[in-house]
Jmol script that loads the backbone (N, CA, C; Angstrom):
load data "model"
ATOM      1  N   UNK A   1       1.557 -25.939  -2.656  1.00  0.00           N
ATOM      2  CA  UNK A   1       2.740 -25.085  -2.606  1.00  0.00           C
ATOM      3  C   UNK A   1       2.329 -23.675  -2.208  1.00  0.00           C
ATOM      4  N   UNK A   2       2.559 -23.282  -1.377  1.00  0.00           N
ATOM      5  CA  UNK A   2       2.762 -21.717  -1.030  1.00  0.00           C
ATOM      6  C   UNK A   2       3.478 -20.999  -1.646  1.00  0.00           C
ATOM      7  N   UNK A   3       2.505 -19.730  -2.039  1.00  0.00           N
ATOM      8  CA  UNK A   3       2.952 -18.573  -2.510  1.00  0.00           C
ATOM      9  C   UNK A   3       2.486 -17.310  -2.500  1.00  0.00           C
ATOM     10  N   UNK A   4       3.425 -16.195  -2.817  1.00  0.00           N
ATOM     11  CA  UNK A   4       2.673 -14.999  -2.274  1.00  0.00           C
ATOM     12  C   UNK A   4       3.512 -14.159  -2.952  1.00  0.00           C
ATOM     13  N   UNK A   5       2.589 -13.394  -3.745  1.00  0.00           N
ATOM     14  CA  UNK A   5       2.712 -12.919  -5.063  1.00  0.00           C
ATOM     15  C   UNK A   5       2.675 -11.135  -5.170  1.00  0.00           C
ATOM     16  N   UNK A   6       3.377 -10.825  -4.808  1.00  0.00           N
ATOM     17  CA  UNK A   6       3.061  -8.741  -4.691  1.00  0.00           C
ATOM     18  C   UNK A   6       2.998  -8.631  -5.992  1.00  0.00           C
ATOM     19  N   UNK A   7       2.608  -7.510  -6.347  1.00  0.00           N
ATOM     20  CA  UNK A   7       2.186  -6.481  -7.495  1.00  0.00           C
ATOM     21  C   UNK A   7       1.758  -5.470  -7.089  1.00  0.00           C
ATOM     22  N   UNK A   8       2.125  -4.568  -8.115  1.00  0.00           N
ATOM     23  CA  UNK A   8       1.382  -3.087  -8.181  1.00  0.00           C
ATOM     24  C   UNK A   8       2.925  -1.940  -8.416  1.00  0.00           C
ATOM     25  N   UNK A   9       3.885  -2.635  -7.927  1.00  0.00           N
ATOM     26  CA  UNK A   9       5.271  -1.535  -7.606  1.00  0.00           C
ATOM     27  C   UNK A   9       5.274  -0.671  -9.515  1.00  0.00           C
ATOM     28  N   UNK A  10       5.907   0.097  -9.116  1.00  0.00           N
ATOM     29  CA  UNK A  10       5.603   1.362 -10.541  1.00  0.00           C
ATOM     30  C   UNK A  10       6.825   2.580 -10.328  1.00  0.00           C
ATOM     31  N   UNK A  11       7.199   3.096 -11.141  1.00  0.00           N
ATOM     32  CA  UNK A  11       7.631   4.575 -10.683  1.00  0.00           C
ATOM     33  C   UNK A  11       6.072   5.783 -10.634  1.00  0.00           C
ATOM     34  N   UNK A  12       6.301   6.032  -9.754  1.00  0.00           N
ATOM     35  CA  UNK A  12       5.710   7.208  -8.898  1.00  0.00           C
ATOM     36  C   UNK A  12       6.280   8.761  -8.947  1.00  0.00           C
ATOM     37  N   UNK A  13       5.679   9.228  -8.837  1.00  0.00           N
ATOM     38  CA  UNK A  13       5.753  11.029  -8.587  1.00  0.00           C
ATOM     39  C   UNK A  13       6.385  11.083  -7.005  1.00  0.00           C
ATOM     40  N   UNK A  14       7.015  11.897  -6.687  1.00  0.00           N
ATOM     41  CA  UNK A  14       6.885  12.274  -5.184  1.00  0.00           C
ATOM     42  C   UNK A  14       5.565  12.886  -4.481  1.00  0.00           C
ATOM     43  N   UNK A  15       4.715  12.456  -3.503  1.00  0.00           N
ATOM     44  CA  UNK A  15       3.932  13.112  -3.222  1.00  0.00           C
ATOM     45  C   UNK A  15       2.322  12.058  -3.742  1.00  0.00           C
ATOM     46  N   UNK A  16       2.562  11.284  -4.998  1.00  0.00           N
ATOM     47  CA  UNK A  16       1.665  10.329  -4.934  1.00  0.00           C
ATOM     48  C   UNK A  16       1.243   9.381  -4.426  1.00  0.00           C
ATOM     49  N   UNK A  17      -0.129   8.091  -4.770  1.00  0.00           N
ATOM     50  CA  UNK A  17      -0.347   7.540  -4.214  1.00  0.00           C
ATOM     51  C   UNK A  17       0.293   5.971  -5.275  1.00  0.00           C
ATOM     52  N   UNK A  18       0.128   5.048  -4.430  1.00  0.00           N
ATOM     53  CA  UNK A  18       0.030   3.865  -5.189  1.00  0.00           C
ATOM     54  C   UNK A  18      -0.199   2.746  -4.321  1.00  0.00           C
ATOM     55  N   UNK A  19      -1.059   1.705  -4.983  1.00  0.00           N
ATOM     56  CA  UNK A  19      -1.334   0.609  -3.863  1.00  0.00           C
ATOM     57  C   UNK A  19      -0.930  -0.871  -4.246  1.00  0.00           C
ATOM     58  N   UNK A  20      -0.015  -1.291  -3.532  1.00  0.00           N
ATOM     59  CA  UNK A  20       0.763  -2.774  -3.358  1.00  0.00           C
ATOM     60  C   UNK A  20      -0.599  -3.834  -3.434  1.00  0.00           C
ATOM     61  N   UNK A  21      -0.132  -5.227  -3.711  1.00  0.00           N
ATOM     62  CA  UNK A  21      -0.985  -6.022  -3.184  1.00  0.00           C
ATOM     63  C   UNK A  21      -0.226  -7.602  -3.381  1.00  0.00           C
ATOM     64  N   UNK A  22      -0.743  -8.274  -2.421  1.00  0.00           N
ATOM     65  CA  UNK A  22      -0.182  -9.627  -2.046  1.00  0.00           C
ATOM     66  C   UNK A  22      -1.120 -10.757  -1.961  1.00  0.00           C
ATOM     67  N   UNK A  23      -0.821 -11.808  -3.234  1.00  0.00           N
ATOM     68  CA  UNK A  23      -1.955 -12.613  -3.321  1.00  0.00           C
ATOM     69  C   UNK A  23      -1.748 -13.615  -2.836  1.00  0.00           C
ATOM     70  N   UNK A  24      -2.182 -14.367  -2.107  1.00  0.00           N
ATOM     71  CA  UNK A  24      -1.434 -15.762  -1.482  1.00  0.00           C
ATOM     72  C   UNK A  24      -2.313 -16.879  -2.164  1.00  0.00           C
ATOM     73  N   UNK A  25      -1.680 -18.123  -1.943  1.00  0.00           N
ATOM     74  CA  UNK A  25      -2.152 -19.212  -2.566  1.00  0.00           C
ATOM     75  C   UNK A  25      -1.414 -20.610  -1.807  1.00  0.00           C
ATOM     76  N   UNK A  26      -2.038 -21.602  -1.342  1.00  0.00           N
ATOM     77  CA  UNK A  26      -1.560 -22.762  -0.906  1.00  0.00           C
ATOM     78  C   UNK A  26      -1.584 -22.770   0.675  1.00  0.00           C
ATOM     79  N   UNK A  27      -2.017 -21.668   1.326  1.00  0.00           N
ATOM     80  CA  UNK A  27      -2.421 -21.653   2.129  1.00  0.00           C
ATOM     81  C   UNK A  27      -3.237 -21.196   3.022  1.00  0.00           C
ATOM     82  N   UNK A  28      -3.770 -21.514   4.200  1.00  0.00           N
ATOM     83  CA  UNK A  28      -4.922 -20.969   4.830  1.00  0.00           C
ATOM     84  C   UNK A  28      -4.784 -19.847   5.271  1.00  0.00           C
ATOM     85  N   UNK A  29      -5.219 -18.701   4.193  1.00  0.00           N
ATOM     86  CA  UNK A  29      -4.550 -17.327   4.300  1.00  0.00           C
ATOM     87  C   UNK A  29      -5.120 -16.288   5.787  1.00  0.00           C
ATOM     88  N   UNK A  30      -6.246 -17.162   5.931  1.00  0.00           N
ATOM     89  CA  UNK A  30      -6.959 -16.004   7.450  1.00  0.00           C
ATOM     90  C   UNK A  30      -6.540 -16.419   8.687  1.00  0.00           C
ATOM     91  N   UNK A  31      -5.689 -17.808   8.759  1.00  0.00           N
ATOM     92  CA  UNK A  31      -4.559 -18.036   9.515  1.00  0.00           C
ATOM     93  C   UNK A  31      -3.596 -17.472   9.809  1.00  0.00           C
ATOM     94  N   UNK A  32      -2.856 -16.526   9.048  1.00  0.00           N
ATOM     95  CA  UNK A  32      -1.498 -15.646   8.965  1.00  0.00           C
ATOM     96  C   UNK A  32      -1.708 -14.258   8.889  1.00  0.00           C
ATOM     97  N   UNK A  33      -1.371 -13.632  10.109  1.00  0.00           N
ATOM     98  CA  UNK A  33      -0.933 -12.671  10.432  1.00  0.00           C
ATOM     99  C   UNK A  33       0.047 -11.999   8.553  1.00  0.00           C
ATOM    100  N   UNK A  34       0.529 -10.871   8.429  1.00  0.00           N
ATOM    101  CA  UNK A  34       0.973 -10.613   7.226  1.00  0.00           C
ATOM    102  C   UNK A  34       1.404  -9.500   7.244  1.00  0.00           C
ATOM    103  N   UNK A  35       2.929  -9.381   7.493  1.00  0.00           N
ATOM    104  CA  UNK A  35       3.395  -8.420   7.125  1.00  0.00           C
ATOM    105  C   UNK A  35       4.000  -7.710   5.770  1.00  0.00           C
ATOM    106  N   UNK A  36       4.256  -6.051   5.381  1.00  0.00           N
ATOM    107  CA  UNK A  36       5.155  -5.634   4.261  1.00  0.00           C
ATOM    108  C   UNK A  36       6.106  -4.985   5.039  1.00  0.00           C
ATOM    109  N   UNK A  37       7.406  -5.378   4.239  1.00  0.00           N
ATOM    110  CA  UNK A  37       8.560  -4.910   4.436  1.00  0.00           C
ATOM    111  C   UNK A  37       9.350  -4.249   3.351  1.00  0.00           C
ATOM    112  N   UNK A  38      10.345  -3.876   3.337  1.00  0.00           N
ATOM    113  CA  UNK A  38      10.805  -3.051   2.560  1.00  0.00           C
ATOM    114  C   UNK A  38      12.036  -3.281   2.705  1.00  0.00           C
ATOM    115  N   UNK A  39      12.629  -3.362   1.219  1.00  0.00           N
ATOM    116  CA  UNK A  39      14.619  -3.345   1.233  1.00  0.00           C
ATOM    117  C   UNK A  39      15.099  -2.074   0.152  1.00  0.00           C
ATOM    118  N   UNK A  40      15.674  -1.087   0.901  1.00  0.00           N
ATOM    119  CA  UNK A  40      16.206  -0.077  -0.215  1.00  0.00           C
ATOM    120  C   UNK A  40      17.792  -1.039  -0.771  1.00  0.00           C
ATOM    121  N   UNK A  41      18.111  -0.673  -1.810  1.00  0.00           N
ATOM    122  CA  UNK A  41      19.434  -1.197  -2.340  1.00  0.00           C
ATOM    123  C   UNK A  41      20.725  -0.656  -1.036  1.00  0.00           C
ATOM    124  N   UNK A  42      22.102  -1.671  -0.515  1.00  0.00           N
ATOM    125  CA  UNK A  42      22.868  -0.962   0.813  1.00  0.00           C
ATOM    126  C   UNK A  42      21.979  -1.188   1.670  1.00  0.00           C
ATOM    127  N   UNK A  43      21.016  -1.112   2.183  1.00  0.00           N
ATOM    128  CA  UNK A  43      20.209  -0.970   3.345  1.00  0.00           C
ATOM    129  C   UNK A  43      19.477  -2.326   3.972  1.00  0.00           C
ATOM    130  N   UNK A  44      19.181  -2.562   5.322  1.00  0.00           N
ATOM    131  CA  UNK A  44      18.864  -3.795   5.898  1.00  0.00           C
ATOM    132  C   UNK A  44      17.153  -3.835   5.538  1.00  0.00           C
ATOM    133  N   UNK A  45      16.637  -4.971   5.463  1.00  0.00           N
ATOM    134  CA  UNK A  45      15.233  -5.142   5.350  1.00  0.00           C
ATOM    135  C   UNK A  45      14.513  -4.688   6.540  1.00  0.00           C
ATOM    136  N   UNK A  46      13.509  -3.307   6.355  1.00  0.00           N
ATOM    137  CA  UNK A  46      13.072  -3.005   7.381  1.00  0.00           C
ATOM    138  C   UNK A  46      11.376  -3.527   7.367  1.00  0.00           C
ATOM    139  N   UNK A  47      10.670  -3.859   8.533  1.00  0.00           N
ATOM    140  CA  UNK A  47       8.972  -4.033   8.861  1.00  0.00           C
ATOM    141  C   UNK A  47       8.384  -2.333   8.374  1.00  0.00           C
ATOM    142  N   UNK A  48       7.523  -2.494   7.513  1.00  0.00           N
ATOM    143  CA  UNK A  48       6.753  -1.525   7.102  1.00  0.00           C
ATOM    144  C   UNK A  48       5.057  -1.487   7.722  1.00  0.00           C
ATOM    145  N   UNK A  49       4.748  -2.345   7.672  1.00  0.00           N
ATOM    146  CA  UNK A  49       3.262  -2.578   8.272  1.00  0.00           C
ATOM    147  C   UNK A  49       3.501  -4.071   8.511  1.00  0.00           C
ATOM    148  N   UNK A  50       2.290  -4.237   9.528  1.00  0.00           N
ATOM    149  CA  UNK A  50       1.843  -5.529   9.480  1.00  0.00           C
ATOM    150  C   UNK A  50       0.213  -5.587   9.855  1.00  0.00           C
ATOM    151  N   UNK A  51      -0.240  -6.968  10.040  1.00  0.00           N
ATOM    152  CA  UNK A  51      -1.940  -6.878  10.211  1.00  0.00           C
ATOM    153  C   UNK A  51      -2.121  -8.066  10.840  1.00  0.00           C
ATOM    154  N   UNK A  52      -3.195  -8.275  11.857  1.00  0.00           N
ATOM    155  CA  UNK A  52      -3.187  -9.557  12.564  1.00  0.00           C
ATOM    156  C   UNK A  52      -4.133 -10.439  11.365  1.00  0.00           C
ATOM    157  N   UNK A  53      -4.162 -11.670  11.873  1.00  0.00           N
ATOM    158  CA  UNK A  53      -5.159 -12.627  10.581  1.00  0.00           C
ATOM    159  C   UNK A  53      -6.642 -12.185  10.384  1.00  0.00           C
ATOM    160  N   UNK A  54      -7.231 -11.494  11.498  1.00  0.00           N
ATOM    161  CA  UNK A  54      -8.548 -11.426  11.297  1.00  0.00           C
ATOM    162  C   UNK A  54      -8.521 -10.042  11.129  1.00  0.00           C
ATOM    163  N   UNK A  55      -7.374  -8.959  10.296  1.00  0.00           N
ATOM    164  CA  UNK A  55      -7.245  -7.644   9.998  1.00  0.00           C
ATOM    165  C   UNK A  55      -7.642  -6.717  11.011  1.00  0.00           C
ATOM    166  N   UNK A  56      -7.872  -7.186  11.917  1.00  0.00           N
ATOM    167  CA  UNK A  56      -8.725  -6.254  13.281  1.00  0.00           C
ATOM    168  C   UNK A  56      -7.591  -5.212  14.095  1.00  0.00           C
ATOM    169  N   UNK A  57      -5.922  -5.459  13.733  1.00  0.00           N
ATOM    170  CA  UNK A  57      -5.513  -4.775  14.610  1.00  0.00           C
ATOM    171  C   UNK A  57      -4.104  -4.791  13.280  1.00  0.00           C
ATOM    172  N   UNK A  58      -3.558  -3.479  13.042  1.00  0.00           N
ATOM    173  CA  UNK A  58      -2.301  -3.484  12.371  1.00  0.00           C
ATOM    174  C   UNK A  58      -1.153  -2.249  12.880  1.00  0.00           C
ATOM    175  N   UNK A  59      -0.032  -2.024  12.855  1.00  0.00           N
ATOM    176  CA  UNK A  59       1.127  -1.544  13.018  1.00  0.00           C
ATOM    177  C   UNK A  59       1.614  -1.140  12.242  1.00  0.00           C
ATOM    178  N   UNK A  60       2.644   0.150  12.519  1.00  0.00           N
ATOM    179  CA  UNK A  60       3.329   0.865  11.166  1.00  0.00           C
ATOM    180  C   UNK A  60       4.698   1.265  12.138  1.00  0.00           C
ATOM    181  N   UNK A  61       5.652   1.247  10.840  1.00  0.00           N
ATOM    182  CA  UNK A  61       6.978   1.906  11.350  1.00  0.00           C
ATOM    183  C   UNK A  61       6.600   3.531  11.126  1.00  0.00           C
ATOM    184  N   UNK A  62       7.587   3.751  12.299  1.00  0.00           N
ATOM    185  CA  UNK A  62       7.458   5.453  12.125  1.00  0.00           C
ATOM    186  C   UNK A  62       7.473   6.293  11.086  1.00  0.00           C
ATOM    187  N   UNK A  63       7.958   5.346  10.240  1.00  0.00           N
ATOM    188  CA  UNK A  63       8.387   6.495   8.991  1.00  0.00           C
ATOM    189  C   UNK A  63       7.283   6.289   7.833  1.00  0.00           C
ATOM    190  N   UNK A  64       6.181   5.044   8.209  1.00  0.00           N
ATOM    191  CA  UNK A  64       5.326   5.814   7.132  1.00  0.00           C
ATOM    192  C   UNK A  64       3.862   5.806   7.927  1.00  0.00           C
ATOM    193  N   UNK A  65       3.977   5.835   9.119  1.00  0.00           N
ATOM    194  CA  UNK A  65       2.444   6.562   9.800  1.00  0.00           C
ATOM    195  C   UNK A  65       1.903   7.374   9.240  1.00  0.00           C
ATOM    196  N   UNK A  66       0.446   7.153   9.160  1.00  0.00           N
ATOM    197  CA  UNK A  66      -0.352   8.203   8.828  1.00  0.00           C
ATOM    198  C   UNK A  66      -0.085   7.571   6.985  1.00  0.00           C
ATOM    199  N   UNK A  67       0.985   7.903   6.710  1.00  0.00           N
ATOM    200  CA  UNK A  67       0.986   7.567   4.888  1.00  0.00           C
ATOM    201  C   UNK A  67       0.555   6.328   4.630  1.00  0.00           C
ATOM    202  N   UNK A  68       0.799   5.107   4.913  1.00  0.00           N
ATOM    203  CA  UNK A  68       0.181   3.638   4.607  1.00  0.00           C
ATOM    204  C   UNK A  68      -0.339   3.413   5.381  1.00  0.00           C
ATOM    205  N   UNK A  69      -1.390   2.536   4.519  1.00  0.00           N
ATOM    206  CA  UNK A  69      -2.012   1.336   5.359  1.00  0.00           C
ATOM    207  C   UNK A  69      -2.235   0.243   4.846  1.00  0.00           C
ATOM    208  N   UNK A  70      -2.319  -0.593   5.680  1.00  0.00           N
ATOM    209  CA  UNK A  70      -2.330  -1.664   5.322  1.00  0.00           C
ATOM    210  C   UNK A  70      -3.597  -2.910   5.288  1.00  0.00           C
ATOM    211  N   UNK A  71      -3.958  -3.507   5.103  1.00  0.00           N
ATOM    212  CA  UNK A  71      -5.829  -3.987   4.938  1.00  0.00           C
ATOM    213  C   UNK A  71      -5.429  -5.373   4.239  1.00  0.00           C
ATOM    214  N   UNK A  72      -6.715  -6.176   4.346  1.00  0.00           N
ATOM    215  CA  UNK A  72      -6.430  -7.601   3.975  1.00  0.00           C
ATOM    216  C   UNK A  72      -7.933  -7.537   3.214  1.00  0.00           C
ATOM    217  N   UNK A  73      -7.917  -8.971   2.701  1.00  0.00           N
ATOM    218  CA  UNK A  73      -9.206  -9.159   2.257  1.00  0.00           C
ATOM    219  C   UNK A  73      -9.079 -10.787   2.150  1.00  0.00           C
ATOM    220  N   UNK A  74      -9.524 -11.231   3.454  1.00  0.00           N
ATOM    221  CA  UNK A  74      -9.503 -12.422   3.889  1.00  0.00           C
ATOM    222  C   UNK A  74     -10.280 -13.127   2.596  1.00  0.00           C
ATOM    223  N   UNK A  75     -11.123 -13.447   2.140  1.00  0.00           N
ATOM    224  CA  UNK A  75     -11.937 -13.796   1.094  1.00  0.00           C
ATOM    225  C   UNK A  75     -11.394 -13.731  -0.360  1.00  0.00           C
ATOM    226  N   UNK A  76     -10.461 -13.223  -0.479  1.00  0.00           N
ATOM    227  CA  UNK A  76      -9.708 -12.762  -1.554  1.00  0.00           C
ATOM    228  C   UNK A  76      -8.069 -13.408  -1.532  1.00  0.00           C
ATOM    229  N   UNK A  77      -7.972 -13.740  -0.385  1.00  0.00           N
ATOM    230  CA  UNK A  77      -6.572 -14.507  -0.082  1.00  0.00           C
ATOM    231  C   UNK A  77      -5.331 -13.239  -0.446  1.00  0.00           C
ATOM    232  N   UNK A  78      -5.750 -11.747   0.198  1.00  0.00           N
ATOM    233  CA  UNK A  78      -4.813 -11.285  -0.453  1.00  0.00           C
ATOM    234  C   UNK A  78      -4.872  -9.802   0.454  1.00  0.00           C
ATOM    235  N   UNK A  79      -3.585  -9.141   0.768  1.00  0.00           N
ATOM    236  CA  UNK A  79      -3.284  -8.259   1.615  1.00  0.00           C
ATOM    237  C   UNK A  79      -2.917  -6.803   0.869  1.00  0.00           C
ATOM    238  N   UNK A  80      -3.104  -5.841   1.258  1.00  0.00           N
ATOM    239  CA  UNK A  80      -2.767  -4.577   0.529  1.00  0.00           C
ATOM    240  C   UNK A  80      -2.008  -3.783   1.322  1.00  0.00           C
ATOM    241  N   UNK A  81      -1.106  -2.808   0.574  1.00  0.00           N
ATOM    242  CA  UNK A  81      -0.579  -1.569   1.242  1.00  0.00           C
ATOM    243  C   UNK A  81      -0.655  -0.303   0.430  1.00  0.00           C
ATOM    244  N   UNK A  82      -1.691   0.096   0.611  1.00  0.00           N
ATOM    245  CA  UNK A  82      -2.116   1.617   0.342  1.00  0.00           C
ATOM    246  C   UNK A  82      -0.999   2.876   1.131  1.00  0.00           C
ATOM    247  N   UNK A  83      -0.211   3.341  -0.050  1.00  0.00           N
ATOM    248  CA  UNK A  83       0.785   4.471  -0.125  1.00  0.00           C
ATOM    249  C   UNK A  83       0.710   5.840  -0.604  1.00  0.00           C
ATOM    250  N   UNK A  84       0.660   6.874   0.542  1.00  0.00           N
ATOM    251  CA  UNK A  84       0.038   8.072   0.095  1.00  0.00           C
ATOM    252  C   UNK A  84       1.393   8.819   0.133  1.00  0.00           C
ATOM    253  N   UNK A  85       1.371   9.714  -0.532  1.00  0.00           N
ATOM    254  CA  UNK A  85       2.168  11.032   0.035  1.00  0.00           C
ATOM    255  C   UNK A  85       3.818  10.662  -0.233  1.00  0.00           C
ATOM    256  N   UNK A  86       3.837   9.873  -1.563  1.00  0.00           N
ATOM    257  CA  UNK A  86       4.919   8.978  -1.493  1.00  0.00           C
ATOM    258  C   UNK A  86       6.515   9.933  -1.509  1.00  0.00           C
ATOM    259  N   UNK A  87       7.486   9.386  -0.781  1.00  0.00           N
ATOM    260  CA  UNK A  87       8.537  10.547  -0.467  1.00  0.00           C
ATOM    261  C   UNK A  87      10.246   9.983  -1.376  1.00  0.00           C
ATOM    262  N   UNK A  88      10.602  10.599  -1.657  1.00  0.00           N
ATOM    263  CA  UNK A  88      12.251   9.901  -2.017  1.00  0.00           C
ATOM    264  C   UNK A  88      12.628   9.285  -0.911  1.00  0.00           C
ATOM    265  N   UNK A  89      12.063   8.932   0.372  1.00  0.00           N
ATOM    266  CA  UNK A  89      12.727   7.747   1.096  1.00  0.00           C
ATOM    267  C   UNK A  89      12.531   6.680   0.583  1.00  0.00           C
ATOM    268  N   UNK A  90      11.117   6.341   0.113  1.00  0.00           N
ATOM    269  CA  UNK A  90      10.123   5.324   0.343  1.00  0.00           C
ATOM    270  C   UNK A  90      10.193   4.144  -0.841  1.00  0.00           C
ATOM    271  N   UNK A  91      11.185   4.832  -2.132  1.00  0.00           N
ATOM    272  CA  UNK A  91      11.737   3.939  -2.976  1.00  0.00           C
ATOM    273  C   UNK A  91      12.592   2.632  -2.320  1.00  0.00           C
ATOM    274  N   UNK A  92      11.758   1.556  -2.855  1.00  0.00           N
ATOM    275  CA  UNK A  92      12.356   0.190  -2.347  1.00  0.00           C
ATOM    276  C   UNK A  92      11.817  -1.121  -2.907  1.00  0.00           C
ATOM    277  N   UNK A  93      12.155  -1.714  -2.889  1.00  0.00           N
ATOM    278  CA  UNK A  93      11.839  -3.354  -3.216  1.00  0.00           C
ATOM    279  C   UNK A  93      10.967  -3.946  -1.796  1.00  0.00           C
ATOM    280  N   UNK A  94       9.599  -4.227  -2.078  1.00  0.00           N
ATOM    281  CA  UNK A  94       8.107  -4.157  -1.344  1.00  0.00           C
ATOM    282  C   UNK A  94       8.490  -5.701  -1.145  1.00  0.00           C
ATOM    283  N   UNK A  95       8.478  -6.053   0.019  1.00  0.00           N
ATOM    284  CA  UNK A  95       8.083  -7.853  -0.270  1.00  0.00           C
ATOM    285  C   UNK A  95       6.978  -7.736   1.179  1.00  0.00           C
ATOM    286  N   UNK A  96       5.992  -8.813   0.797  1.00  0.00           N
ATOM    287  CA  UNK A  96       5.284  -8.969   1.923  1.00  0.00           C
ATOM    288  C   UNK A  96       5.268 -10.634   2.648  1.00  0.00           C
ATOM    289  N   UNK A  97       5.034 -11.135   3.909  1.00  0.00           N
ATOM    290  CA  UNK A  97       5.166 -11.336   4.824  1.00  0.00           C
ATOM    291  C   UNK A  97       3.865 -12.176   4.748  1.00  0.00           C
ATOM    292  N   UNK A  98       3.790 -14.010   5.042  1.00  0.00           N
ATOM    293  CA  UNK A  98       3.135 -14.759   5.482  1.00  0.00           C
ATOM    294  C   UNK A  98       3.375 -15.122   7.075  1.00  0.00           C
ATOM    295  N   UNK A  99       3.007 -14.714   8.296  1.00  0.00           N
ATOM    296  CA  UNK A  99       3.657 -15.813   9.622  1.00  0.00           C
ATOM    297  C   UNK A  99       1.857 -16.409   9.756  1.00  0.00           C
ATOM    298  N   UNK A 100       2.463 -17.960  10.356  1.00  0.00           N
ATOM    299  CA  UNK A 100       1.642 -18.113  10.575  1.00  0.00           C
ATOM    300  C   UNK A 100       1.928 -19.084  12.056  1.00  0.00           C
ATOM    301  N   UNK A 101       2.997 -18.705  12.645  1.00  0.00           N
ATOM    302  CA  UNK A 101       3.543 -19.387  13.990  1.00  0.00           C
ATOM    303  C   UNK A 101       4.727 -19.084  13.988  1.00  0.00           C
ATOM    304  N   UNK A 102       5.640 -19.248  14.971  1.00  0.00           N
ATOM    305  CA  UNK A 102       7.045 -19.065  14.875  1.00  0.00           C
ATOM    306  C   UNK A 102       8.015 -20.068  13.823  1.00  0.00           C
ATOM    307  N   UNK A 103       7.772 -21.098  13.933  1.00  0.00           N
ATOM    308  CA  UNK A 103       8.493 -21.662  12.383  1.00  0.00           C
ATOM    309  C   UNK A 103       7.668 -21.853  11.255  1.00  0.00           C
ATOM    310  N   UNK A 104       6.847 -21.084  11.232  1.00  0.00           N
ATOM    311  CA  UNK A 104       5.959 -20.968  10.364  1.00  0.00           C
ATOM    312  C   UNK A 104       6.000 -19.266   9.611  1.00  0.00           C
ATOM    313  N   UNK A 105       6.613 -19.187   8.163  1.00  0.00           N
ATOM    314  CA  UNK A 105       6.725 -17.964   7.535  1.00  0.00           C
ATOM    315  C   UNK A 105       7.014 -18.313   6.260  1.00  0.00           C
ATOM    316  N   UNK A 106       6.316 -17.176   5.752  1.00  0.00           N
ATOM    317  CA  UNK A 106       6.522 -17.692   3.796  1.00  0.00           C
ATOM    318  C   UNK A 106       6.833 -16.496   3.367  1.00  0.00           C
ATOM    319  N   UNK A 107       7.524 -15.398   2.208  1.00  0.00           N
ATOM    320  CA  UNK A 107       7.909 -14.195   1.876  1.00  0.00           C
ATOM    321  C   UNK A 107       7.725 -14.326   0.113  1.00  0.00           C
ATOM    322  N   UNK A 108       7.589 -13.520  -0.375  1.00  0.00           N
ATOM    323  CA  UNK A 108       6.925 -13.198  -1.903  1.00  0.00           C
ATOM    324  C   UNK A 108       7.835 -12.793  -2.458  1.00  0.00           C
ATOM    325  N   UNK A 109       8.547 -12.787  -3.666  1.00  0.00           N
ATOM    326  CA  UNK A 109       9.701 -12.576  -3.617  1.00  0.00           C
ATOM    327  C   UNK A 109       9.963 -10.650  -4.228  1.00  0.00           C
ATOM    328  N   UNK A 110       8.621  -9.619  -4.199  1.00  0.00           N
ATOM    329  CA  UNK A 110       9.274  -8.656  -3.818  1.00  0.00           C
ATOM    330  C   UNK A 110       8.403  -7.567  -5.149  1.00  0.00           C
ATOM    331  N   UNK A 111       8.043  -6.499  -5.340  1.00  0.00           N
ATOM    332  CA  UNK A 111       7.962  -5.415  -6.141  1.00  0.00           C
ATOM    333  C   UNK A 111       8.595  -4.456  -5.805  1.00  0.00           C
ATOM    334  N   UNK A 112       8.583  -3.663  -6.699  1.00  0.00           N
ATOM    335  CA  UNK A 112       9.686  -2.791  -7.195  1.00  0.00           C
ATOM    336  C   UNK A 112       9.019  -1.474  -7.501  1.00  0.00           C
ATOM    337  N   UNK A 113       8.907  -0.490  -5.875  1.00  0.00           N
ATOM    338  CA  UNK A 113       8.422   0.864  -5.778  1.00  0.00           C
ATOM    339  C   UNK A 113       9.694   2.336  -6.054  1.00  0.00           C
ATOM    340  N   UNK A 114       9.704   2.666  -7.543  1.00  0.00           N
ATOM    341  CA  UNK A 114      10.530   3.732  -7.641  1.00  0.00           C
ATOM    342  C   UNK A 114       9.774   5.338  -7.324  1.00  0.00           C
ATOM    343  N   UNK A 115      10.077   6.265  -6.615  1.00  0.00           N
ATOM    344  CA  UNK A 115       9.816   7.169  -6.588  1.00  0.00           C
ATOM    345  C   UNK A 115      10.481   8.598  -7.173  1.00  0.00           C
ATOM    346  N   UNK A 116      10.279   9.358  -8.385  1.00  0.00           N
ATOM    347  CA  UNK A 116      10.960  10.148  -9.078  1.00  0.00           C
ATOM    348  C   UNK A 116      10.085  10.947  -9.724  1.00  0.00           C
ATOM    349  N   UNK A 117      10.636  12.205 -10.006  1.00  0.00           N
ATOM    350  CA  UNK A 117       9.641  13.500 -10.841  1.00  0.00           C
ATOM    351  C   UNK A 117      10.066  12.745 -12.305  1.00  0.00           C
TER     352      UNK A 117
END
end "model"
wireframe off; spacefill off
backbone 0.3
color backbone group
């Protein structure tokens, strides 16, 4: 059975750091590409990062360049998103992203990043 497990979401400071992480299980995790996405409450699920399977090449939406990144640890079956500089946008419900072909995708069902003084 596939699964993929985030942790780490917290309330935060504005301006801090905090780091996500996504553990997978049931499948051949250095196979799948892996994205994080993000759902604010009202708002559509947007792509936050992603990372190819062999972590060698990853992508960011504009709005948190430079602030996240994103990193895998193939050996570990498990993907991270390192969050700096955290802003009152950036509060959202974290889910991350298994593809591993076009009908091939699995989703985690989500942490919970509040940002507040």
């Amino acid at each position: 059975q596939v699964q993929l497990v985030e942790s780490g979401g917290r309330l935060v400071q504005p301006g801090g750091p905090l780091r996500l992480s996504c553990a997978a299980s049931g499948l051949t995790f250095s196979r799948y590409a892996m994205n994080w996405h993000r759902q604010a409450p009202g708002k559509v699920r947007e792509l936050v990062a992603a990372i190819t399977s062999a972590g060698d090449s990853s992508i960011y939406a504009d709005s948190v360049k430079v602030r996240f990144t994103i990193s895998r640890d193939n050996a570990e079956n498990t993907v991270y998103l390192q969050m700096n500089n955290l802003k009152p946008k950036d509060p959202a419900t974290y889910f991350c992203q298994g593809v591993g072909g076009a009908q091939d995708n699995c989703w985690g069902r989500g942490t919970q990043v509040t940002v507040s003084s």
